[in-house]
C-alpha positions in Angstrom: -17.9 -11.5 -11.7 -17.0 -8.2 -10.2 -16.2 -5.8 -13.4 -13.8 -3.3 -11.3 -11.9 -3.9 -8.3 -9.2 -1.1 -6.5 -5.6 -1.3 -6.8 -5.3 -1.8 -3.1 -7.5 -4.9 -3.3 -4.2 -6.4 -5.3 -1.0 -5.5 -3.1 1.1 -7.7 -2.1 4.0 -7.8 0.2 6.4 -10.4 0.9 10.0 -10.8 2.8 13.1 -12.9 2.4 15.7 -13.1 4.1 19.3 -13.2 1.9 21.2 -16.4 2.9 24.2 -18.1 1.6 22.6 -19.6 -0.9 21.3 -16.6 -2.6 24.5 -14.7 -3.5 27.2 -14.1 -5.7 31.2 -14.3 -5.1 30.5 -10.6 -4.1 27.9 -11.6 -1.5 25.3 -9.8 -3.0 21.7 -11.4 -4.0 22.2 -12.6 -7.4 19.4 -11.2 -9.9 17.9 -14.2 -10.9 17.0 -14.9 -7.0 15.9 -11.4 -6.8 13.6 -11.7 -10.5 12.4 -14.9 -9.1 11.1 -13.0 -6.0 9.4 -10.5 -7.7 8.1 -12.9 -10.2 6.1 -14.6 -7.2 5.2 -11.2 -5.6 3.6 -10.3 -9.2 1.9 -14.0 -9.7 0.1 -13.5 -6.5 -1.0 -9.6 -7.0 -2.6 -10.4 -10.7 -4.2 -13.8 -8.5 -5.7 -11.5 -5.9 -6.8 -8.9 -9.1 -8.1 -11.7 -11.4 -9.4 -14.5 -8.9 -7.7 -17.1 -11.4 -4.6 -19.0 -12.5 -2.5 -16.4 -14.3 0.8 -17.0 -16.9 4.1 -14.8 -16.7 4.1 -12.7 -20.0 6.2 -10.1 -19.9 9.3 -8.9 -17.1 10.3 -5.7 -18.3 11.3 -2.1 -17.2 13.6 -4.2 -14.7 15.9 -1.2 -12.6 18.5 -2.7 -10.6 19.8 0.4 -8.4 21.4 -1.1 -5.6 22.8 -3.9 -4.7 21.7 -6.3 -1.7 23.8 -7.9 0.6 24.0 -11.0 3.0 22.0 -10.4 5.5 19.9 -8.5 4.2 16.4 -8.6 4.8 14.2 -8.0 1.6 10.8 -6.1 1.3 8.8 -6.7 -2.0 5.7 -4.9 -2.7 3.5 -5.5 -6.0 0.1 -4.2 -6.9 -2.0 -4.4 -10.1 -1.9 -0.8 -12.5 -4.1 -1.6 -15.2 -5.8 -4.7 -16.7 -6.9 -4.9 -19.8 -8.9 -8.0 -21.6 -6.9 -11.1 -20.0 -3.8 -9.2 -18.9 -2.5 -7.3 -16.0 0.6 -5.0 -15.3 1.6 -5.5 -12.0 4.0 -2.8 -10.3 6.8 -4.4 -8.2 8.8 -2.4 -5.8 11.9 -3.8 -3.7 13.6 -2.3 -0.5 16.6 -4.1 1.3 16.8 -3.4 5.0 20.3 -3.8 6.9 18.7 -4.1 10.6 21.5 -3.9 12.4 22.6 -1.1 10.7 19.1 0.4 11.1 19.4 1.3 7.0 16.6 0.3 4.4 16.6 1.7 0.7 14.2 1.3 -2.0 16.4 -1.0 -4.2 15.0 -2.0 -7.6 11.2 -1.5 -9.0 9.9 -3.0 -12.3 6.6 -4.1 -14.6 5.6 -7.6 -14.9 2.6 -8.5 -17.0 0.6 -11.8 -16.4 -2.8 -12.9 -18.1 -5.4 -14.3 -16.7 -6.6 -18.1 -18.1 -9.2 -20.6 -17.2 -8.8 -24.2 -16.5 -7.7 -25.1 -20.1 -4.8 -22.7 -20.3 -7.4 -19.9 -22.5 -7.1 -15.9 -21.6 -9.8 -15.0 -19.9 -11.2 -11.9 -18.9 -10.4 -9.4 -15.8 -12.2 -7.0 -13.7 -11.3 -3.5 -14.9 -8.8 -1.9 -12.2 -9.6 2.0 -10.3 -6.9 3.7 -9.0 -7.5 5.6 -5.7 -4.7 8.1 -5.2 -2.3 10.5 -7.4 0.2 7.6 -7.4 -2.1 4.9 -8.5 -3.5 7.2 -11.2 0.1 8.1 -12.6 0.9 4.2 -12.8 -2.6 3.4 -14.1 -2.0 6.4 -17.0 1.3 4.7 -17.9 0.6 1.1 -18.0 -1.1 1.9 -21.5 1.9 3.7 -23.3 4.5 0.8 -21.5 1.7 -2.2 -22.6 2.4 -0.3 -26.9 5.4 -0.4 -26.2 5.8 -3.6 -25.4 3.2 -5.0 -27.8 5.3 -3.2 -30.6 9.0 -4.4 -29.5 7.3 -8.2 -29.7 5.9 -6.8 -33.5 2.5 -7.6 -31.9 1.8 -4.1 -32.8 2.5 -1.8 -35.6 4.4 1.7 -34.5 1.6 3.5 -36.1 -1.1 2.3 -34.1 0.8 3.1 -30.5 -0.8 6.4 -30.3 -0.1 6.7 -26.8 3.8 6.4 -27.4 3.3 8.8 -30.2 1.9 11.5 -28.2 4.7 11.2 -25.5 7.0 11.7 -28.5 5.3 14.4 -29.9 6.0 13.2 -33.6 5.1 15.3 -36.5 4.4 14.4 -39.5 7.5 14.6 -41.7 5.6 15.4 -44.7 4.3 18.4 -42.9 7.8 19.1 -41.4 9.4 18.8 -44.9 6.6 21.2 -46.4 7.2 24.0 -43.3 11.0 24.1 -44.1 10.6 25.3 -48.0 
């Protein structure tokens, strides 16, 4: 099994087209289409990472900045971040292009996480992921402190142990913060 693979061997990109079907009264895409999108774009990137049948375990982080219209043809690209034993975080980026209109804006981004599982539904282990560019290093640095975080809002972890969300925090002590105020 290959132990490290680059980010770029995971991305992803897919297009849709928003029909009829797709929208709300407003004529906008309606956001479970949209999630259901980027659900597949994410399935396949942690596929291409893993080179096995991976789960859905987490949608989160889930930005919805724009809306997208009728018409509207939409753009989404995913790539792995980070793995880590049997799961993935998987970046997913959308833009919505108007091509008559010759306009296209990035439109909503967000962090799925999938694991990795063998024929009889177990976690199994993933090759280890290397970013190749600032942007790639930035996401791969983060996936850690948003994989505590999540692990602590499910109470899979305790707030004590997410050492990485503590050091964006910069908490202190408040023994030590009492003791400095006397």
């Amino acid at each position: 099994m290959v132990k490290q693979k680059l980010v770029s061997e995971s991305e992803v990109v897919m297009t849709e087209l928003v029909l009829p079907n797709d929208t709300n009264p407003l004529n906008n895409l309606m956001g479970g289409r949209l999630m259901h999108w980027m659900d597949i774009v994410a399935a396949i990137a942690a596929q291409k990472h893993s080179n096995r049948i991976v789960v859905t375990a987490a949608a989160d982080s889930i930005s919805f900045q724009h809306p997208i219209a009728l018409g509207n043809v939409v753009t989404l690209k995913a790539q792995v971040t980070r793995s880590f034993n049997s799961s993935m975080e998987v970046f997913i980026e959308v833009w919505a292009e108007d091509i008559p209109a010759n306009k296209k804006v990035k439109t909503h981004r967000a962090f799925f996480t999938f694991v990795a599982v063998d024929q009889n539904g177990r976690p199994i282990e993933v090759p280890s992921v290397k970013p190749s560019n600032p942007e790639e290093e930035e996401l791969y640095a983060g996936a850690l402190r948003r994989r505590q975080l999540r692990l602590v809002l499910a109470k899979r972890m305790s707030p004590n142990d997410a050492v990485e969300l503590k050091s964006i925090f910069n908490f202190d002590d408040p023994e030590k913060e009492s003791k400095g105020k006397k």
